[in-house]
C-alpha positions as CSV (number, residue, x, y, z in Angstrom):
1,X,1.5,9.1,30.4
2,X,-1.4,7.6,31.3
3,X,-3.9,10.3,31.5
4,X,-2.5,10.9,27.5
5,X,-3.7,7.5,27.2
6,X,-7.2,7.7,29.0
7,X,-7.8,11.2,26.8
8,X,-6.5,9.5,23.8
9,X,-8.9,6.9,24.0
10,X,-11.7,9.2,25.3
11,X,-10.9,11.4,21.8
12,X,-10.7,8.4,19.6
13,X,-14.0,6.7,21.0
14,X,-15.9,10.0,20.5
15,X,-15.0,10.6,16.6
16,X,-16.0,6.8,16.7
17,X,-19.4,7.5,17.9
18,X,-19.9,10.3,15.9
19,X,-18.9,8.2,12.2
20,X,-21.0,5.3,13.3
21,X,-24.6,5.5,11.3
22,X,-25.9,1.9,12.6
23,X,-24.9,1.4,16.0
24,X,-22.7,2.5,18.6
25,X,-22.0,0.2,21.6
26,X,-19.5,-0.6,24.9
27,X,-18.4,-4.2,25.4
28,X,-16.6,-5.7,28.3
29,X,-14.7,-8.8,27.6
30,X,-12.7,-11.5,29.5
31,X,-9.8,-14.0,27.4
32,X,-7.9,-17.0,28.2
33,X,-4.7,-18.8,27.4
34,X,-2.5,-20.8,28.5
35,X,0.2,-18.0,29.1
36,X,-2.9,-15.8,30.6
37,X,-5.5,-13.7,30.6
38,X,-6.9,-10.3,29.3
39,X,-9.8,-8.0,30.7
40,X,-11.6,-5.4,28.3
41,X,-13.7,-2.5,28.2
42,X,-14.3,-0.8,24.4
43,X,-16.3,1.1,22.3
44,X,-17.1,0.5,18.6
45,X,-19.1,2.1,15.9
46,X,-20.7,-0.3,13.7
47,X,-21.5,0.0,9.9
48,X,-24.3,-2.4,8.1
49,X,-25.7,-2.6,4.5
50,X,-29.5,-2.3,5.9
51,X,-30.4,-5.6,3.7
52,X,-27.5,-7.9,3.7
53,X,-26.4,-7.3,7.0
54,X,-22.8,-7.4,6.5
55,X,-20.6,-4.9,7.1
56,X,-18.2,-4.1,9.8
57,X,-17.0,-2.4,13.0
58,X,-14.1,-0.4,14.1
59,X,-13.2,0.2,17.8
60,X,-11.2,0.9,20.3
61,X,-10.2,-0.9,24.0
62,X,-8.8,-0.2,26.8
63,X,-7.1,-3.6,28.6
64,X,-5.8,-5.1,31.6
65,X,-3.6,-7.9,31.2
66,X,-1.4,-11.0,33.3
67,X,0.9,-12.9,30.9
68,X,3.5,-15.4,31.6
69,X,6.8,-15.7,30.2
70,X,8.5,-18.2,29.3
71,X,10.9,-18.2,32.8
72,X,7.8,-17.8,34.7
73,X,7.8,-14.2,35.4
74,X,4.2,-13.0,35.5
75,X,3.6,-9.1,33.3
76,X,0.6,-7.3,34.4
77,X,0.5,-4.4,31.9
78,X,-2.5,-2.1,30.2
79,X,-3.2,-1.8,27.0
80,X,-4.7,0.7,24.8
81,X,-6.0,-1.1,21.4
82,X,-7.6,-0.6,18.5
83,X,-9.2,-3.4,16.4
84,X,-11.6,-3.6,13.1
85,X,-14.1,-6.5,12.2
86,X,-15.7,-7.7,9.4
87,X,-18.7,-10.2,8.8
88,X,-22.2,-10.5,9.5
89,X,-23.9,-8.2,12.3
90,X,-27.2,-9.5,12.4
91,X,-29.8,-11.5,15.1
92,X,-26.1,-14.4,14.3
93,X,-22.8,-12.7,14.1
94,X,-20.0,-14.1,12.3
95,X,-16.9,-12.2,11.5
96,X,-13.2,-12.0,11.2
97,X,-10.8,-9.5,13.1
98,X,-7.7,-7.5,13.5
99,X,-6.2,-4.9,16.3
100,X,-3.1,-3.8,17.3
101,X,-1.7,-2.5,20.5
102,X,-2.6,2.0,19.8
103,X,-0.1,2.8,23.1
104,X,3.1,0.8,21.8
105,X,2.6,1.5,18.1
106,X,2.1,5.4,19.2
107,X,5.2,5.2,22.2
108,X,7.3,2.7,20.2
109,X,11.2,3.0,21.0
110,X,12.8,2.2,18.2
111,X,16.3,3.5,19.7
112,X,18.3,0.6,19.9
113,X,21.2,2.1,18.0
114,X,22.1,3.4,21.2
115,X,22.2,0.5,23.3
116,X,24.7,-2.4,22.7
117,X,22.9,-4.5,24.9
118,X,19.5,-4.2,22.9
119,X,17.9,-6.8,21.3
120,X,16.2,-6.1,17.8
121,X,13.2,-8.7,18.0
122,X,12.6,-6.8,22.1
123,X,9.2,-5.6,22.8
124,X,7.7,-5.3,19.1
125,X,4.6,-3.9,18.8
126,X,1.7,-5.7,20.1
127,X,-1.2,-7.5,17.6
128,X,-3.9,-9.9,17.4
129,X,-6.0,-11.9,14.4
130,X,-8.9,-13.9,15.1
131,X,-12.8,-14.8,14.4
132,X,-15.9,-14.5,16.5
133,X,-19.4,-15.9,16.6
134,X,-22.1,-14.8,18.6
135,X,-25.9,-13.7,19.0
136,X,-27.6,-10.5,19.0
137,X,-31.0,-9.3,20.9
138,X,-32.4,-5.5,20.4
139,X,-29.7,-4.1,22.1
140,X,-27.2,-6.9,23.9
141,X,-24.9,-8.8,21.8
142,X,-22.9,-11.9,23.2
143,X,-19.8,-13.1,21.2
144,X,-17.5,-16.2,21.8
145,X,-14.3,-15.6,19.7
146,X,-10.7,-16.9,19.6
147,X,-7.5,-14.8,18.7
148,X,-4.1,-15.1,17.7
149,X,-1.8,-13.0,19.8
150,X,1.8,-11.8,19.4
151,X,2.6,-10.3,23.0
152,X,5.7,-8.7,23.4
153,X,7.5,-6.9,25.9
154,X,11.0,-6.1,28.0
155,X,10.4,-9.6,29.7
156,X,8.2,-10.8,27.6
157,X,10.4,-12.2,24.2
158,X,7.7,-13.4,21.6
159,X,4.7,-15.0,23.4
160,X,2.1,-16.0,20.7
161,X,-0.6,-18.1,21.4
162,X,-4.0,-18.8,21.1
163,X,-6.6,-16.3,23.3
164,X,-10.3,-17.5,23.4
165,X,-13.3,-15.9,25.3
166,X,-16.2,-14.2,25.8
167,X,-17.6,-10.8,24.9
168,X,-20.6,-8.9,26.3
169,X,-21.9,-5.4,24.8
170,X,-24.7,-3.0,24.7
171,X,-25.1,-1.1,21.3
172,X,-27.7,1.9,20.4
């Protein structure tokens, strides 16, 4: 399953790279909350009107998180995401975002007719909203953002909180 995964995301980040007319780029991240944290690695094609600068990028990410429950138990997990923004990509970057958990919504078991046992709000697909703002050199871009995310799981039941961090990529 997870070499589907890696190829998946190997396939997914070449088309992206192959669409993109502006800028393609690789960002490693790092976010905090309360109930943990998340490590990222992605790849995104971005796509700019040449004058106004805004436009918007679509990715995809491949992440390693720790999240508490509510009981205490600590979920270390991977993720496979994909996310879109839209704003201003410019020397100041402001924008507005969405992704959504690509390995769950692709592998989601939606049998619970067959177990009695089986809860029908248990391990939902995985999302997140947020905003960014950041700064961007030739070819290094660093973002601060913040994002809303619903985290679910088999013993994780409906953690939602507030994610902020920091974002570092290179873009050609």
């Amino acid at each position: 399953m997870k070499k589907l995964l890696l190829l998946s995301l190997l396939v997914i980040s070449t088309i992206t790279s192959a669409w993109a007319k502006n800028a393609v780029g690789v960002a490693v991240s790092r976010e905090y909350a309360d109930i943990g944290d998340i490590a990222s690695i992605s790849v995104y094609g971005q796509f700019t009107d040449e004058h106004s600068n805004l436009g918007f990028q679509v990715g995809t990410s491949l992440s390693s998180a720790e999240i508490t429950d509510f009981d205490g138990y600590v979920d270390e997990y991977a993720a496979w995401e994909g996310f879109a923004r839209m704003g201003l990509f410019s020397d100041l970057q402001i924008y507005v975002e969405a992704g959504i958990d690509l390995g769950e919504m692709i592998v989601h078991d939606d049998r619970h007719h067959d177990y009695y046992y089986y809860d029908d709000d248990h391990n939902e697909i995985d999302f997140y909203m947020g905003a960014g703002i950041g700064i961007s050199t030739q070819n290094i871009d660093v973002r601060a953002f913040s994002r809303y995310r619903y985290i679910d799981g088999i013993y994780l039941t409906d953690n939602k909180d507030w994610f902020s961090g920091v974002e570092v990529s290179i873009h050609f």
